[in-house]
N, C-alpha and C positions, 0 to 999 in steps of 0.2 A: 504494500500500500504506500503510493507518493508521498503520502500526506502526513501517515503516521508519527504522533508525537507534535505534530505541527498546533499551532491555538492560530483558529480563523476567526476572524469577527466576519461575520456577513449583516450587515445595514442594510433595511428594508426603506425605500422612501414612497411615498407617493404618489402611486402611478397604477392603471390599472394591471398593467403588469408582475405586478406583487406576488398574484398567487404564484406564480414562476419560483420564486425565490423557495418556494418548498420543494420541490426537486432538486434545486440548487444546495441547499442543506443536505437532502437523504444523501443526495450523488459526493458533495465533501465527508458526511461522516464516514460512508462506504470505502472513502479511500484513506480512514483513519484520520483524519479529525477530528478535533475538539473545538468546536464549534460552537460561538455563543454570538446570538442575534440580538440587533440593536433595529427598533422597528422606532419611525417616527410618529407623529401625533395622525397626522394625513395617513399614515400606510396599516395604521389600525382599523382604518376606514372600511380596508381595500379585504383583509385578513385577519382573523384572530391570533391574537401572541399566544393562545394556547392550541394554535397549532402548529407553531414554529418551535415550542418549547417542548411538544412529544418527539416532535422530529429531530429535534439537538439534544436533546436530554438535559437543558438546562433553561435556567428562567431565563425570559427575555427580558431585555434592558430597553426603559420607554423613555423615563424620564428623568433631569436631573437633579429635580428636585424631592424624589422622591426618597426619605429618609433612610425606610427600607432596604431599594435598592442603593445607594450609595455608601451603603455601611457593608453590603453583603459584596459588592462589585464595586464603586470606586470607578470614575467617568478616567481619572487617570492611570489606576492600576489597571483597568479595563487597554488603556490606549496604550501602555507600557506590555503588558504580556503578550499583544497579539504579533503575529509570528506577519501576518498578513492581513489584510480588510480587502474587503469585496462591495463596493455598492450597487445592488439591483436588485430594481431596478432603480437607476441613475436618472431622477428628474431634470426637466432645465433649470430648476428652483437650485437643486441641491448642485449642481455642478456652477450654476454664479455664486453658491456662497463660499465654493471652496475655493475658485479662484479669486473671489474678493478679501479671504480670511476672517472671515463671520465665524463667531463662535457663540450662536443665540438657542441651541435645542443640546440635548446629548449628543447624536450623530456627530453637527458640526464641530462639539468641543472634543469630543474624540479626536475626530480627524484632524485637527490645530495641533493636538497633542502628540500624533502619535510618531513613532520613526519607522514604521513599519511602513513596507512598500503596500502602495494600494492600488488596484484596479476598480476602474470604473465601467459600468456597462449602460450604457445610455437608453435610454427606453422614452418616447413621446410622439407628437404628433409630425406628423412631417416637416410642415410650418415653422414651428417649433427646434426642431433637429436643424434647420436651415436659416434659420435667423441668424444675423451678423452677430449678434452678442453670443450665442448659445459657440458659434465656429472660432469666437475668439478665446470664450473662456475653457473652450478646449484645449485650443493653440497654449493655453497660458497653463493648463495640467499637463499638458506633455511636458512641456522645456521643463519642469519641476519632475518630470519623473514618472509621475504618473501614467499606468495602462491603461491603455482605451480596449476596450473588446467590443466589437459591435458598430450601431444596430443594423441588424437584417432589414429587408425591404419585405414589401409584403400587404396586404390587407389590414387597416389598422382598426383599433378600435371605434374610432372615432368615424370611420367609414371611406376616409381615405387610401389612398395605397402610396407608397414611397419607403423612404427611408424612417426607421423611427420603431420598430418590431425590434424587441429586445433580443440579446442574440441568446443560442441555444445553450440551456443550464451546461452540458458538457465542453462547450467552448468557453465558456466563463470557468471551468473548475479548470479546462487547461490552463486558461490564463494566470491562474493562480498560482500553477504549479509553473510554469516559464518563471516568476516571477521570484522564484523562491529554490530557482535550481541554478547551482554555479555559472557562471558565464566565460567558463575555459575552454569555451572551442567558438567565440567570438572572433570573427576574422577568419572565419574557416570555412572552407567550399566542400562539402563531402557530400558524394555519391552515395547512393544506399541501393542496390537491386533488391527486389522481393519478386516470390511466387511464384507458379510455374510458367514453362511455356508451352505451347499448342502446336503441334508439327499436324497441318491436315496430310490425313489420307485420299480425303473425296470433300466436297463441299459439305459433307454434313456428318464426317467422322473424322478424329486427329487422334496424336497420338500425346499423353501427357502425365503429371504425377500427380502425385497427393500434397504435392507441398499449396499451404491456407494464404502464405505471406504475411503471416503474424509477427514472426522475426522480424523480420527485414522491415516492416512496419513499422514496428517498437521503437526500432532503432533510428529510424525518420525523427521518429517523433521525440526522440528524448536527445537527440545530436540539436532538433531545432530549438527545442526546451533551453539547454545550454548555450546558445547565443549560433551557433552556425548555420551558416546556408545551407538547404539542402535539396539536392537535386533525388527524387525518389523513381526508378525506371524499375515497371514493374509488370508482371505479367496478368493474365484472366483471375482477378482475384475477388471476394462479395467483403474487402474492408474499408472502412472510409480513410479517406487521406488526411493525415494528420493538419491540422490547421497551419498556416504560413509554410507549409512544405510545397514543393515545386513539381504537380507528378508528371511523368511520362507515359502513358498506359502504353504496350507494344504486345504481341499476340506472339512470332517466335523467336527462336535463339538467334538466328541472322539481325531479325528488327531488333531485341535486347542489345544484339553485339554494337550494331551502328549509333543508338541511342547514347550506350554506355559510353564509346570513343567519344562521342561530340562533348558528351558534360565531361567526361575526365580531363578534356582538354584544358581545363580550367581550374581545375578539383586543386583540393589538399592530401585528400582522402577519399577511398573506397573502400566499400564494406559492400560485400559482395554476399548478398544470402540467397539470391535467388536460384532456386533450385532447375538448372536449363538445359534441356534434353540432350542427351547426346548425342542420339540420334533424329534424323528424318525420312520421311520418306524420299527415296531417290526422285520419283515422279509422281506427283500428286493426281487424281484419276479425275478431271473434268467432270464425270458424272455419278451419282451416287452408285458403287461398287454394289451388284446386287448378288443373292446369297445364287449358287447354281446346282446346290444338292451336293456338293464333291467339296472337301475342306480345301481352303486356300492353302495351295501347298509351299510358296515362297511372298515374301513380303520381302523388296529390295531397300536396303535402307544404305543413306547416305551419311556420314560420319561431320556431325557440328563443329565450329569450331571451338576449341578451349576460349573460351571468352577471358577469363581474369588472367588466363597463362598471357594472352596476348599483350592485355594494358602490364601486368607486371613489367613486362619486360622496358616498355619505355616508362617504367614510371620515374625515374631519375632522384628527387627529394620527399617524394609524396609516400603514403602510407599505405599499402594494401593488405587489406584483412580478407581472407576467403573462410569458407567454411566445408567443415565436411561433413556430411549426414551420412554413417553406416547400419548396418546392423549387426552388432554386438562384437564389440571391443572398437578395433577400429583404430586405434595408436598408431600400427604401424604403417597404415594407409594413409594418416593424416599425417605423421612424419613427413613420407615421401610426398606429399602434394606440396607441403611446406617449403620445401626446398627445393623442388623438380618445379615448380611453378613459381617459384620467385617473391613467394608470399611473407611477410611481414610477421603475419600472428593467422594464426589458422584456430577454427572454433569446430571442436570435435563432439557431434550428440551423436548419441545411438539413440535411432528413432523408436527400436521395438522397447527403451527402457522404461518404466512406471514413469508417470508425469509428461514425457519427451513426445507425445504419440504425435503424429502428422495433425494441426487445426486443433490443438491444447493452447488454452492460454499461458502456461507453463513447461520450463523448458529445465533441460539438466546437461551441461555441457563444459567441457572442459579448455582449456584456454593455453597453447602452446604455442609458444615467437622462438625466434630464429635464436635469442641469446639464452637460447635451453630455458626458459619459462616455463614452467605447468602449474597451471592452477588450475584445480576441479572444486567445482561451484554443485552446491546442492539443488533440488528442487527451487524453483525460482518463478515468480512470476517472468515473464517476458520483458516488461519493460524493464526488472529492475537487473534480468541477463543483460539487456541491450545497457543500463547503466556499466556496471561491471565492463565491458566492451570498450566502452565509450573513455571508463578512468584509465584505461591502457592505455587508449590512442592520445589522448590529454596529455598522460605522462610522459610521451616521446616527441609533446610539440611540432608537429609536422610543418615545415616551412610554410608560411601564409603566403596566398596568393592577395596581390593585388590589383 
């Protein structure tokens, strides 16, 4: 869990988009937060504090002058403990008092208080979202720091459509976690392949694997977490693309191979998880191959090319990570790819082991580089593999592009 151990304030303002903000809690405590909401006078309008306080398991903080809470919470131990604050949904009200430095409700004296990085998610009428004061006192949270997340376009409540749709609870909790994850691979261009690829046999038959591109995914998205660009080329996969990630969708190993070369051109780093056929078919059949009673007795297949063998070889200061997926053991096949492929750090799972299965959210794999490294990592969520991965490539500083 990202979050775990982490204290979020999430601050509810005034907006119909309020009810929003209880998903936004279930989805941070699920990723282990401790989570304690700050609702204002208007957003009690919109929601009951006791149903933000079943969802966080703690009381919600309304007001400041309330005896009660100021003895049990404390507006400034409240702005002192949190790790991060999250406002949404983000009124135009409440985004002019913060760049005005109003400190007239709890929210805003929190927020005056605190040192904690915070993101804002804008929520309002389109009008509103568009007006010269609402675009400057934006402008004037940025240069201070402040993250913007959002708003979507869309049908509003108010009956218009435009900008002004609060963005989705899951992009607001990434934003959190960006927000609150080192920024050591800032200035950095890295590649990510995921997933498999598709070799057709006939227009309505290919040949292909079981890899989910949950890897390769992860690893998109928590390189982009950490401050780096990142270029994600990837095959026929049902995951969503990590937010500020850059994708390239490609169908086979030839399209992978050309994608790959163009962004490595550029790159810092490769991280090569995509799982890409080795074979294809020699000639692909124009027409759907129909069955003839008699088993097909040869299927002519043409031999792909090693894709990461390729880019290793020109990669000159840059870093290439490949992986190897066996079944069971597998050491001294990922040895030899390590070296016979010119690879950097190679990432060794056995697919058939408990936890590692092909489309697990969780992965078990072990971590072998060129200066005799191994390290074997337990059961693991995926993103927090793809972290582990990632404190490697951080600690070898790969020359930045500029």
């Amino acid at each position: 869990m990202a979050l775990a151990g982490r204290n979020i304030v999430v601050a509810v303002s005034g907006g119909i988009a309020a009810y929003k903000a209880c998903e936004l809690v279930r989805l941070l405590v699920q990723e282990g937060a401790a989570v304690q909401v700050i609702m204002t006078a208007n957003a009690q309008q919109f929601v009951a504090p006791l149903t933000l306080q079943t969802l966080s398991g703690r009381p919600v903080a309304t007001d400041t002058f309330s005896l009660t809470q100021e003895s049990e919470i404390g507006h400034i131990r409240l702005a002192d403990q949190a790790h991060a604050i999250v406002i949404a949904p983000a009124t135009a009200n409440v985004l002019a008092k913060m760049a005005a430095g109003l400190a007239d409700d709890l929210l805003s004296t929190v927020l005056l208080a605190t040192r904690a990085p915070i993101v804002v998610a804008p929520a309002m009428n389109v009008h509103m979202w568009e007006h010269p004061a609402t675009r400057s006192n934006l402008a004037t949270l940025r240069e201070r720091g402040v993250a913007v997340v959002g708003p979507a376009s869309g049908s509003l409540a108010c009956g218009y459509e435009g900008a002004g749709r609060l963005a989705d609870p899951s992009e607001i909790v990434e934003a959190v976690e960006t927000v609150l994850a080192p920024q050591d691979l800032r200035g950095h261009r890295i590649v990510v392949s995921a997933g498999p690829t598709r070799e057709a046999l006939d227009p309505v038959r290919y040949l292909t694997n079981h890899s989910s591109g949950k890897m390769g995914f992860a690893i998109a998205r928590v390189a982009r977490r950490r401050g780096a660009e990142v270029t994600l080329v990837h095959g026929p996969v049902e995951v969503p693309v990590p937010p500020g990630v850059t994708a390239v969708p490609v169908t086979t190993a030839l399209e992978m191979q050309r994608e790959l070369a163009r962004a490595f051109a550029s790159a810092t780093a490769l991280v090569m998880a995509a799982a890409v056929a080795d074979y294809r078919p020699r000639e692909a059949a124009s027409q759907k191959l129909k069955r003839r009673g008699a088993p097909l007795a040869t299927l002519a297949l043409a031999q792909n090319p090693d894709v990461v063998r390729g880019l290793a070889r020109r990669k000159g200061r840059r870093v290439v990570i490949g992986f190897a997926a066996e079944t069971g053991g597998g050491e001294r096949e990922a040895r030899r790819k390590l070296v016979e492929k010119g690879l950097d750090l190679i990432v060794l799972n056995d697919v058939t082991a408990p936890g590692a299965e092909f489309g697990a959210d969780t992965n078990v794999v072990r971590l072998l580089d060129r200066a005799g490294g191994d390290v074997s990592l337990p059961v693991l969520p995926k993103t927090e593999v793809a972290s582990r991965i990632l404190d490697w490539l951080a600690a070898r500083k790969p020359a930045r592009r500029t």
